[in-house]
C-alpha positions in Angstrom: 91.3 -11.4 73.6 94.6 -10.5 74.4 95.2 -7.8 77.4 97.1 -4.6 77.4 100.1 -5.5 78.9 100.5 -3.1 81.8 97.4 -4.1 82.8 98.0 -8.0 82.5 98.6 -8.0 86.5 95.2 -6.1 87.6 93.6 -8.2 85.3 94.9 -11.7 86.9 93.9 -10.3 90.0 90.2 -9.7 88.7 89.8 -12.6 87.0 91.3 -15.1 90.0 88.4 -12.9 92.3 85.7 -13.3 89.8 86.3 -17.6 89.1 86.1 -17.6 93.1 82.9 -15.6 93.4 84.6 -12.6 95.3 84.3 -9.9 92.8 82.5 -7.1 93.7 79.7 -6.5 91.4 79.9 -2.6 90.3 83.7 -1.9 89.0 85.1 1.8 88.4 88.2 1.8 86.3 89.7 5.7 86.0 93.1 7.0 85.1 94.2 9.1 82.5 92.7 9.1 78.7 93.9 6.8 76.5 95.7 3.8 78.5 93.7 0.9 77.9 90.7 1.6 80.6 88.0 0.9 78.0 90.0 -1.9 76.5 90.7 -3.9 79.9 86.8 -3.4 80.6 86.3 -5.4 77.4 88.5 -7.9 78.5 86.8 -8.6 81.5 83.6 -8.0 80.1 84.2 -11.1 78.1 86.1 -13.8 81.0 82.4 -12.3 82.7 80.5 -13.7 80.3 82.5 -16.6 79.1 81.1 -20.7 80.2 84.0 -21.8 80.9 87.0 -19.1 81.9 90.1 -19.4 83.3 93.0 -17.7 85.0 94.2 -16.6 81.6 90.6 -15.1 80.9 88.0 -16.4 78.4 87.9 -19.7 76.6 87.7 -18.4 73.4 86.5 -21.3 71.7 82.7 -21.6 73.2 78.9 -19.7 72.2 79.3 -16.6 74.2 83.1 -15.6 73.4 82.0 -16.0 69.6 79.2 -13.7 70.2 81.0 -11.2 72.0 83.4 -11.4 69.0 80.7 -10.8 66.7 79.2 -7.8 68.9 76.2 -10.1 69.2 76.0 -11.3 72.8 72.8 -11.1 74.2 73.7 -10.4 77.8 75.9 -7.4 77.5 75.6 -4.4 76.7 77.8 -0.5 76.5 75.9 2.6 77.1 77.1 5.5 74.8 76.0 8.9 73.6 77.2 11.8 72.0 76.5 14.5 74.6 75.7 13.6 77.8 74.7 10.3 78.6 70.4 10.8 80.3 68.3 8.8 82.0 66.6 7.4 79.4 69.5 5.7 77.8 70.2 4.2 82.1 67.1 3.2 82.7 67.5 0.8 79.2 70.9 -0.7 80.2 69.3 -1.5 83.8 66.3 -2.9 82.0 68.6 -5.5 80.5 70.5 -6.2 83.4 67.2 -6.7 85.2 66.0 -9.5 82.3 66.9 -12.7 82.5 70.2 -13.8 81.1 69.7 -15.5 77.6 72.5 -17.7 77.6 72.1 -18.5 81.8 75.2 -17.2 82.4 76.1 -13.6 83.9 74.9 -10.1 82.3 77.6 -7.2 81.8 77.0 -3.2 81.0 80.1 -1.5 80.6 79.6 2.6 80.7 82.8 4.1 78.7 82.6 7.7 79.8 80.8 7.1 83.3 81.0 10.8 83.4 78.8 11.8 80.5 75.9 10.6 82.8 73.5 13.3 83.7 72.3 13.6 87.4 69.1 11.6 87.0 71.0 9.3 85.1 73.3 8.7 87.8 70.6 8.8 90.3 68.7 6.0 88.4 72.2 3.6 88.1 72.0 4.1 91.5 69.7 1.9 93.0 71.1 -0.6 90.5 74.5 -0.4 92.2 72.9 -0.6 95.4 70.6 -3.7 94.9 72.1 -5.7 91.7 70.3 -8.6 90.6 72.3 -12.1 90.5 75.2 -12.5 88.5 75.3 -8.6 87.4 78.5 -6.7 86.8 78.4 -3.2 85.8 81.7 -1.4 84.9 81.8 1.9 84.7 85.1 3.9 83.3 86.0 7.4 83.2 89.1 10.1 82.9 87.6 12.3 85.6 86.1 10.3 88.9 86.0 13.8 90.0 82.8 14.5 87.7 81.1 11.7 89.1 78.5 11.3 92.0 80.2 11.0 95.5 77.2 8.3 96.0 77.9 6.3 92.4 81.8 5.9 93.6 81.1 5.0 96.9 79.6 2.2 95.7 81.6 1.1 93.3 85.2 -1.2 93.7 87.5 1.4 92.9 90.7 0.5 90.4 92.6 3.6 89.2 95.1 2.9 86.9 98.6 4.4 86.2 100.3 5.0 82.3 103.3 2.0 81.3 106.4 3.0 82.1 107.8 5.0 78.9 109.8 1.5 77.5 106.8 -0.5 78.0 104.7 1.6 76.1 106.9 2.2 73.2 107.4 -1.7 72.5 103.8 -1.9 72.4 103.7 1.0 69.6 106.1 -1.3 68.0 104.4 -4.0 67.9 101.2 -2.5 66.5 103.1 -1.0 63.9 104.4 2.0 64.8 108.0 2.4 64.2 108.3 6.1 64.4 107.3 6.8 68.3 109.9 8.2 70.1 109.8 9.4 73.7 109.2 12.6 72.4 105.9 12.0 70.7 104.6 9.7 73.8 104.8 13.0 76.3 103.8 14.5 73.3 99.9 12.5 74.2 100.7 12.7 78.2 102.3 9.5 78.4 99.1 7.5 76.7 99.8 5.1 73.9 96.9 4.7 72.9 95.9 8.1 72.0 99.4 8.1 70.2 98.3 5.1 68.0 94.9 6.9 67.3 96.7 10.0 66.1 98.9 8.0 64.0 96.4 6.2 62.2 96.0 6.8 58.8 93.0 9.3 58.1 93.1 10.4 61.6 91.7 13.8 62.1 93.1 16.9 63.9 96.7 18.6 64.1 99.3 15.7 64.1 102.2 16.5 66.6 104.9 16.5 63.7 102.3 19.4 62.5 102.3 21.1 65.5 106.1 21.0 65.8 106.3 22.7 62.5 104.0 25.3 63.1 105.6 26.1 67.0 109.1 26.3 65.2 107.6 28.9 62.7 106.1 31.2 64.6 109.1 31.1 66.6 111.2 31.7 63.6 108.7 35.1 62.6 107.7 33.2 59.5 104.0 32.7 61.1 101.8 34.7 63.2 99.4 33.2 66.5 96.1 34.3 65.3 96.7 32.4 61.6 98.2 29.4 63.8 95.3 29.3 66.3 92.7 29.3 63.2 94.1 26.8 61.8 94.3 24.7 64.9 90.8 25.9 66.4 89.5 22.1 65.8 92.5 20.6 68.0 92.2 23.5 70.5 92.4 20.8 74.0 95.0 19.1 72.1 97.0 21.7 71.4 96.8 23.1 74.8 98.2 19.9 76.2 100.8 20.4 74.2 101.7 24.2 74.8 101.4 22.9 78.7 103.8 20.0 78.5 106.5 22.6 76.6 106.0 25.4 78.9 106.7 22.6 81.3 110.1 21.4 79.7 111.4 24.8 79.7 110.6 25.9 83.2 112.8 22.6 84.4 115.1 24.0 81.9 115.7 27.2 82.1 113.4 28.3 85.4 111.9 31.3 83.7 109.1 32.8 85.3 107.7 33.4 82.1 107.5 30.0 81.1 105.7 29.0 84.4 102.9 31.9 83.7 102.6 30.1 80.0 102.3 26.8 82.3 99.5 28.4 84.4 97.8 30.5 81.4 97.7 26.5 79.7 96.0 25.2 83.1 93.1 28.0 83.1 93.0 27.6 79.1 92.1 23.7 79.4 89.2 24.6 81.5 87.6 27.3 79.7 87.8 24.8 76.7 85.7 22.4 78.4 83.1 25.2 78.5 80.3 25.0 75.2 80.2 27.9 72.6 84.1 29.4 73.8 86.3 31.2 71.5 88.8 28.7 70.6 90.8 30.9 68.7 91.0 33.6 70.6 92.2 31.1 73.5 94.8 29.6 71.4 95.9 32.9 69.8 96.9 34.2 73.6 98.9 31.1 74.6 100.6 31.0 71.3 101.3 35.1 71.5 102.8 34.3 75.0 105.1 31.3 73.3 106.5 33.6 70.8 107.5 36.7 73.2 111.5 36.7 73.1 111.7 36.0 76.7 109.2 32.9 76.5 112.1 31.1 74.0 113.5 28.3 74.7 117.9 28.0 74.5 
């Protein structure tokens, strides 16, 4: 398993603590979406787990890195769920970490959006944290430490984690593929590569950037109006936000208009009335985009 290679430092560092028995055993990786959070808790999730790892990480060649390959391995284990993640779902994942290890080596639960968890589900991974059972490691990853329990970070070995550098990033688009990502399109996803890959894949769903560039220079030519741009968009609303935000940005550095750094501001409130069930998207979107196409707003 190869690792994402801005993160190919933290990782050494992990993986030297963990062959010398001083890694701690609850791990919170956070950052921004769309780095390689989830993907580096694989990685260790698997040198973890591995019989006979190294400083480069897992063996590859024996049982339990085949198993892991084949999403089969006994001992570990990701906690997922559509909404929010409840107790019921925690106190399953604990019951596997609190089993004994099938393959007598260590047990792993990853938790991808550590933040889904409900109160009671946090209370109940608490105790976990506090008292693990031998050779346990729990990694827990999120976007927003904020949302979680003061108690469940505390304690928790905290690792927060930075976006490549814009040239790093871009070679790695390039060698997964993608030819076509310019600078442009990476601030485009706030810097993330991998959420630039997933919107680039083919079949991906939701308003591509190139599409969102086409409809911003419309309704700035008159040739489209907001409300018919924000229906059409609804579905990409947070998206599309992020993207009004970043160009309300440029322009202010630009041109230092006031209006511009109200569009910035409107963007900020926007993105967290969005995170808010049963909201109006369109209307949302239909605001920010009438405040885009006012004359004064216009960028040159």
């Amino acid at each position: 398993m190869s690792v994402i290679p801005w993160f190919s430092i933290v990782f050494a560092q992990l993986v030297d603590r963990l062959l010398k028995r001083r890694l701690h055993h609850g791990l919170l990786l956070t950052g921004p979406a769309g780095i390689g959070k989830y993907e580096l808790a694989r990685a260790l999730a698997k040198t973890m787990l591995c019989k006979s790892p190294d400083n480069e990480g897992p063996c590859e060649q024996c049982q339990s890195c085949a198993l892991f390959d084949a999403s089969t391995h006994p001992d570990y284990g990701e906690l997922t769920s559509d909404k929010q993640l409840g107790v019921d779902k925690i106190r399953e994942g604990i019951s596997r970490l609190n089993a004994t290890s099938q393959l007598s080596g260590s047990k792993v639960l990853i938790i991808p959006v550590a933040d889904s968890m409900t109160e009671s589900a946090a209370n109940a991974l608490l105790k976990t944290l506090e008292e693990p059972t031998d050779n346990t490691f729990i990694i827990l990853v999120t976007d927003r430490m904020a949302q979680l329990l003061p108690t469940i970070v505390s304690r928790c070995e905290k690792h927060i984690l930075s976006r490549p550098h814009t040239e790093v990033a871009l070679q790695w688009l390039r060698d997964q593929g993608i030819h076509n990502a310019t600078q442009a399109l990476l601030d485009a996803y706030g810097g993330a590569p991998l959420r630039v890959q997933s919107a680039l894949e083919e079949g991906a769903s939701g308003v591509s950037y190139v599409q969102y560039q086409e409809g911003l220079e419309t309704l700035l030519e008159g040739n489209n109006d907001a409300v018919s741009l924000a229906t059409k968009w609804q579905d990409s609303a947070a998206t599309i936000v992020d993207w009004l935000q970043q160009y309300a940005h440029q322009a202010y550095l630009q041109d230092n208009s006031p209006p511009m750094f109200n569009l910035y501001q409107s963007c900020i409130r926007s993105r967290q009335v969005l995170l808010n069930p049963g909201v109006n998207k369109i209307m949302i979107l239909s605001s920010l985009l009438a405040e885009v196409k006012r004359p004064a707003n216009r960028l040159g």
